[in-house]
C-alpha positions in Angstrom: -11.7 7.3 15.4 -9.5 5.7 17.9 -7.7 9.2 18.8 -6.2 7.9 21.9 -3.9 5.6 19.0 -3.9 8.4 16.7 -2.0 10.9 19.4 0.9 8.0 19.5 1.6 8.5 15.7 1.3 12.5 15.6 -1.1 14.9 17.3 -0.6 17.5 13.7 2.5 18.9 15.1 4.0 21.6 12.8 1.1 22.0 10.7 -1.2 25.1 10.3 -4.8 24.4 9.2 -6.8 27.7 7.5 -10.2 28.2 9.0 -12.1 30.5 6.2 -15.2 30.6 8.3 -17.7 32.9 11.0 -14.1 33.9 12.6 -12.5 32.1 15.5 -12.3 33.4 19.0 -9.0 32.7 20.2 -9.8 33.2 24.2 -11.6 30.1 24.8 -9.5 27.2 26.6 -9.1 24.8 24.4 -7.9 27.9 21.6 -5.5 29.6 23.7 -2.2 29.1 22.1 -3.6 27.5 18.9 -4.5 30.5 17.0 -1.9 32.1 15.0 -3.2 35.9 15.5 0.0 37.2 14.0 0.0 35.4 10.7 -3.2 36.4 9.4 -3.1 37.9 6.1 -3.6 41.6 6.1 -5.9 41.7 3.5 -8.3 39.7 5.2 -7.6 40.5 9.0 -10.8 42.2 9.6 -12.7 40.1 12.2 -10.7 37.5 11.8 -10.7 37.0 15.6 -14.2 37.8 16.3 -16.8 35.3 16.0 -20.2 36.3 16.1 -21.4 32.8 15.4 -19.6 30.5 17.4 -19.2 28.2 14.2 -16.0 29.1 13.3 -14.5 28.5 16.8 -16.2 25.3 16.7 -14.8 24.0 13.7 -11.1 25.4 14.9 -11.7 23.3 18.4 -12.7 20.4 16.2 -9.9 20.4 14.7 -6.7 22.0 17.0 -8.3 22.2 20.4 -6.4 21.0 23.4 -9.3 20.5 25.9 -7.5 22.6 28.3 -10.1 23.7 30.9 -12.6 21.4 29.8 -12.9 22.7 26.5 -13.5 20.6 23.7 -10.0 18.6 22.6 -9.9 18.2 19.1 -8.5 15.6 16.8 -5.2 17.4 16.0 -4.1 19.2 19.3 -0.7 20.2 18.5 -1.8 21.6 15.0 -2.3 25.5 15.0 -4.9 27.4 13.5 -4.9 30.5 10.9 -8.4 32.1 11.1 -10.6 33.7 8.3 -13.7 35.5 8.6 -15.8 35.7 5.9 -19.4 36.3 7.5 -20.9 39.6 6.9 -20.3 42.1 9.2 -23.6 42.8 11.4 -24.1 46.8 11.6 -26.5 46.7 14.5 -23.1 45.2 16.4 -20.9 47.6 15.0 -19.4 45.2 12.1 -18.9 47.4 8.6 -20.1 45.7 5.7 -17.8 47.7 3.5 -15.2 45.7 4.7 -16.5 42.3 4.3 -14.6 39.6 2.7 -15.6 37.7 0.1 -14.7 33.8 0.0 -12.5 34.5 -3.4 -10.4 36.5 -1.0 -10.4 34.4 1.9 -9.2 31.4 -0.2 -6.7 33.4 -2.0 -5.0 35.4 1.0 -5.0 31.5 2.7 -3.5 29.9 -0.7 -0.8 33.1 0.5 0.0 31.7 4.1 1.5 29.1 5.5 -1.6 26.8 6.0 -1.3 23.1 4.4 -4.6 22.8 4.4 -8.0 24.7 4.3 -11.3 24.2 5.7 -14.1 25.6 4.4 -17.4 24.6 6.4 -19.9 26.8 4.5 -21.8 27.1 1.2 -23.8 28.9 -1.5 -25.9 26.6 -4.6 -24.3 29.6 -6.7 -21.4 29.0 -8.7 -18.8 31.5 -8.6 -16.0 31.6 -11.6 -14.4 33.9 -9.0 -14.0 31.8 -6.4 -13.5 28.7 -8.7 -10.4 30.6 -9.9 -9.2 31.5 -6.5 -9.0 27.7 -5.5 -7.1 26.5 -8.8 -4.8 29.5 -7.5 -4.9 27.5 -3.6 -4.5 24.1 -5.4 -1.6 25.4 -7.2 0.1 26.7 -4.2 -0.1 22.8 -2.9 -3.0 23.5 -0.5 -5.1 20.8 0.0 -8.8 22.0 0.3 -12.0 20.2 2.1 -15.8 21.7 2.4 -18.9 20.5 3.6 -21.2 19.3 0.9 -24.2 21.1 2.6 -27.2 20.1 4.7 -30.4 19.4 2.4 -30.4 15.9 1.4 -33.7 15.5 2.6 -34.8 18.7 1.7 -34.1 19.1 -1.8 -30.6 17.9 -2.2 -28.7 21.3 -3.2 -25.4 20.8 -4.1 -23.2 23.9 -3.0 -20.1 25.6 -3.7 -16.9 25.3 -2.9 -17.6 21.6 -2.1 -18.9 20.9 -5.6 -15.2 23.0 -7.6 -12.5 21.0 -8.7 -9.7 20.2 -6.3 -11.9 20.9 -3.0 -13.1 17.4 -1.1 -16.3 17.3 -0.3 -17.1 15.4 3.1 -20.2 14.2 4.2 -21.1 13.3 6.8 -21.9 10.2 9.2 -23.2 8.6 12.4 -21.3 6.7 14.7 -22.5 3.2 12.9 -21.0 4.4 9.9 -24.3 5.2 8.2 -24.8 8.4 6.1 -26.9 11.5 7.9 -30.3 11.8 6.3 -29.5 15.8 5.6 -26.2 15.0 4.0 -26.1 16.6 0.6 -25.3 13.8 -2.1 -24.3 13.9 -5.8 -20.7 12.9 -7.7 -18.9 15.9 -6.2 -19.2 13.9 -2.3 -15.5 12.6 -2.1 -15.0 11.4 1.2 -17.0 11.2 4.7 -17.1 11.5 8.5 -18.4 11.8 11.1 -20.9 14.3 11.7 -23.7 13.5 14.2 -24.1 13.9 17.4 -20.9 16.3 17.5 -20.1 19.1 20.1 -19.9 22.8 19.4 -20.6 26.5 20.6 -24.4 26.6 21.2 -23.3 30.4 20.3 -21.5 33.9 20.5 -20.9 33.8 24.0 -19.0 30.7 24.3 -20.3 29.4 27.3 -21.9 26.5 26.5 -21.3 23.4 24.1 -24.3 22.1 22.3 -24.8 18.9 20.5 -25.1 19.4 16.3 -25.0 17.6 13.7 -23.8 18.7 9.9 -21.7 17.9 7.1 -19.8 21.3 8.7 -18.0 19.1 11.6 -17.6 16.2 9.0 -15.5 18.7 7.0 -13.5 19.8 10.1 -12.1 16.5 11.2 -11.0 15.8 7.3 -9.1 18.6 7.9 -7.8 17.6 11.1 -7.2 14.7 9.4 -4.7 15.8 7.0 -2.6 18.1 9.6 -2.1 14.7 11.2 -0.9 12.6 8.4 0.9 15.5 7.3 2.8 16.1 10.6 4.2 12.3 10.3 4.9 12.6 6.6 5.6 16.4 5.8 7.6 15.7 2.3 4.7 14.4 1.2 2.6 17.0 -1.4 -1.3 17.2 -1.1 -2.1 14.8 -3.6 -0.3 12.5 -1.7 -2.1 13.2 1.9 -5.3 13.3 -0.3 -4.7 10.0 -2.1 -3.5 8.0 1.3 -7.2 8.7 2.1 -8.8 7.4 -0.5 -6.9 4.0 -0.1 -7.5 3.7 2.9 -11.4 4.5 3.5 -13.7 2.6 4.6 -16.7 1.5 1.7 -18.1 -1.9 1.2 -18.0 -0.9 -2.2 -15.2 -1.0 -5.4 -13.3 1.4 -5.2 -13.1 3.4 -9.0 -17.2 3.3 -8.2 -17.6 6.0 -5.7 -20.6 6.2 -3.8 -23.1 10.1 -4.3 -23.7 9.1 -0.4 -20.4 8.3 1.2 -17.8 9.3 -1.8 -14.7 7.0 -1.6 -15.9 6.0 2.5 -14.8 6.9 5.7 -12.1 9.0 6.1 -9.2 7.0 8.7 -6.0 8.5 9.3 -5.1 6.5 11.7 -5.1 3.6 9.2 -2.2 5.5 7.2 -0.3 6.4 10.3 0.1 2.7 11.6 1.1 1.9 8.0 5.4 1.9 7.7 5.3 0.8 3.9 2.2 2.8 3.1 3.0 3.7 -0.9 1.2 7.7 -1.3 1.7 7.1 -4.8 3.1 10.3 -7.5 3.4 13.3 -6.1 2.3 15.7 -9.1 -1.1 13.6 -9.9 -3.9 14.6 -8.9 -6.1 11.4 -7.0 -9.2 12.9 -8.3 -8.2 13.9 -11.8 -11.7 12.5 -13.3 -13.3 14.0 -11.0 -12.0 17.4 -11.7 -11.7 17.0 -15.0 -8.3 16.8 -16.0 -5.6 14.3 -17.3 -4.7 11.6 -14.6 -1.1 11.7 -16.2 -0.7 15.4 -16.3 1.1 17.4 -14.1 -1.2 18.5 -11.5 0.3 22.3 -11.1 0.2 23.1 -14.5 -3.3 21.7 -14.7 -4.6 23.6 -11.5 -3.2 26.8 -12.4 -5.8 26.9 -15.7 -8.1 29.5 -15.7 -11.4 28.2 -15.3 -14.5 27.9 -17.4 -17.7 30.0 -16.5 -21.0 28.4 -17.0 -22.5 29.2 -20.5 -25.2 31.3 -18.5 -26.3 32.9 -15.5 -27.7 29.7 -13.6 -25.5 28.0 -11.0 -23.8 24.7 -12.4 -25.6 21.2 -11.7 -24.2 18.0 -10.6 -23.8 15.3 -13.5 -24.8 11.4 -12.6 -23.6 10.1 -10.0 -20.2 8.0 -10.9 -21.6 5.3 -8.4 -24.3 2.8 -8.3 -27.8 4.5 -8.9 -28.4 4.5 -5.2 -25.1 4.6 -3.9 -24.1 3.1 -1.1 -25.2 5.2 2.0 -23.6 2.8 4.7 -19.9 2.0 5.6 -19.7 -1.1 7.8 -16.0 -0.8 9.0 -14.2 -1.0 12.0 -12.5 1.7 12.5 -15.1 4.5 11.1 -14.2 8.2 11.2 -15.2 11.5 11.7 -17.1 14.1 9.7 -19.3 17.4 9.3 -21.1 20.7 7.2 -23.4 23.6 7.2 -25.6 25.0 4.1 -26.3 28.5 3.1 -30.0 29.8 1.7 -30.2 32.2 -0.6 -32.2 34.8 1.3 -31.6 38.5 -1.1 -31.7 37.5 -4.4 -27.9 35.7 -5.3 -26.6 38.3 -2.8 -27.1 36.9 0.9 -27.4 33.8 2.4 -28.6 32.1 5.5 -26.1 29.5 6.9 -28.2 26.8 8.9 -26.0 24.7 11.2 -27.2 21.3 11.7 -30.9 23.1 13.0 -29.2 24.7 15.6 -30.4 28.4 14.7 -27.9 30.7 14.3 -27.2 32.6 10.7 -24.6 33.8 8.8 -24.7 36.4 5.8 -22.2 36.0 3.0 -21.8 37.8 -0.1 -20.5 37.2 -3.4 -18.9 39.4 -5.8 -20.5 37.9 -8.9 -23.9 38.3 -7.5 
């Protein structure tokens, strides 16, 4: 991503990032200092700090770590990080499940803080109306939201939730050529991508070793890191703004108003809006992705994110509609200065109640519940 040239324009200075994920462990070396311990929300402050996974710190070094003591640097160093956990809690190590935290109330108590932007590197093929609601809530509160789209493109192709609600981006994720991962999730809710192969990361709880993984999970984490940058050097700009600077400037091979189900509007480059003086972020109340989410392109985007939203007629988790792209859709971007992605993708494991989150094959799980299970 050229971060060497990226760090001369801003390094996300100034900007907090919400991590809604396994926790983050704010001892490691590239962490220390980059957590924001004190500005979690109460209502969601159990566990925040411990992470029993080693995802969530991975995802927070992706995208604030300073590489201090060897650690992993990330692609916003002088961002800072407000942590989330919203694993189950394991009994055997202690952990209460009464006290677990559901992902409605992780997005909510972040759509509270004073995070810019949220990154949510997890999943469920359920729909919540729940959880839908809480990130209209986040969306009206000017947060701007990115998820992985999930791991199973070549294993089934479930789409997941929160990547597939309205106002979240869904990232996929890439190799270093440019060329979308063969487990990438696809469909019409994919809105941007990165880089997501071949990434480092926790092998696991005891944080002593990095690991090489691959997911749409990392993919999601350097969007993120993406938009504490762009929003560091331009902090009156609003979210659709950041969002929409994004979509201009990706890289596809293809038009533009045809998104690809692969690679969604392309490659994700900040550093392509940071060398840009004149660069035009266009209106700051209209929403970039107003077709996609359903809503009037000339509307005001707070009114229209504050909405309640609408349940699904029954008790089966929404589908995807066609693809807005080609029939294929394009699954390379041949451009020169490709950029980075990641994901993870949960399995349904106790009915709607549990899931299994699968990073990139490495095998570690996560249990999450949902309240409308």
């Amino acid at each position: 991503m050229g971060a060497d040239q990226i760090w001369k324009y801003s390094t996300g200075k100034g900007v907090k990032v919400a991590v809604i994920d396994s926790g983050v462990n704010p001892a490691t070396s590239s962490l220390k200092g980059q957590v924001l311990v004190g500005e979690v929300p109460k209502a969601v402050a159990y566990r925040a700090t411990q992470d029993t996974q080693g995802h969530g710190t991975s995802m927070a070094e992706i995208i604030a770590g300073t590489g201090a003591g060897g650690g992993l640097k990330g692609l916003a160093p002088g961002a800072k990080i407000i942590p989330i956990n919203v694993s189950l809690p394991d009994a055997k190590a202690g952990g209460d499940q009464t006290k677990e935290i559901t992902s409605e109330e992780a997005i909510r108590a972040a759509a509270d803080s004073d995070a810019k932007v949220i990154n949510m590197s997890f999943g469920s093929s359920y729909y919540s109306p729940e959880e839908e609601d809480a990130i209209k809530y986040a969306a009206s509160k000017g947060k701007l939201m990115f998820a992985s789209v999930g791991n199973s493109g070549d294993k089934g192709n479930k789409g997941e939730y929160p990547a597939k609600d309205p106002y979240v981006v869904g990232v996929a994720a890439i190799d270093k050529s440019g060329t979308v991962g063969k487990f990438s999730t696809y469909g019409n809710y994919v809105d941007l991508s990165a880089p997501g192969l071949d990434v480092p990361g926790w092998c696991d709880n005891t944080f002593t070793k990095y690991c090489t993984e691959q997911g749409t999970s990392h993919a999601s984490a350097i969007a993120s890191a993406s938009a504490a940058l762009v929003w560091s050097a331009h902090p009156d700009w609003t979210a659709n703004q950041v969002l929409r600077s994004f979509i201009d400037t990706a890289g596809r091979t293809w038009a533009k108003d045809k998104p690809s189900k692969y690679l969604g509007y392309g490659i994700i480059r900040p550093r392509r809006v940071l060398i840009d003086k004149d660069i035009d972020p266009g209106p700051a109340n209209r929403d970039p992705l107003a077709a996609e989410n359903g809503a009037d392109p000339d509307e005001d985007i707070t009114a229209t994110r504050s909405s309640s939203p609408t349940p699904p007629s029954s008790g089966e988790p929404t589908k995807p509609s066609e693809d807005a792209g080609s029939a294929n859709g394009p699954a390379s971007a041949a451009a020169k200065d490709t950029d980075s992605g990641g994901s993870n993708q949960m399995w349904v494991i106790i009915g709607a109640a549990a899931a299994v989150l699968v990073i990139g094959g490495v095998g570690f799980a996560v249990l999450r519940a949902r309240r409308n299970a």
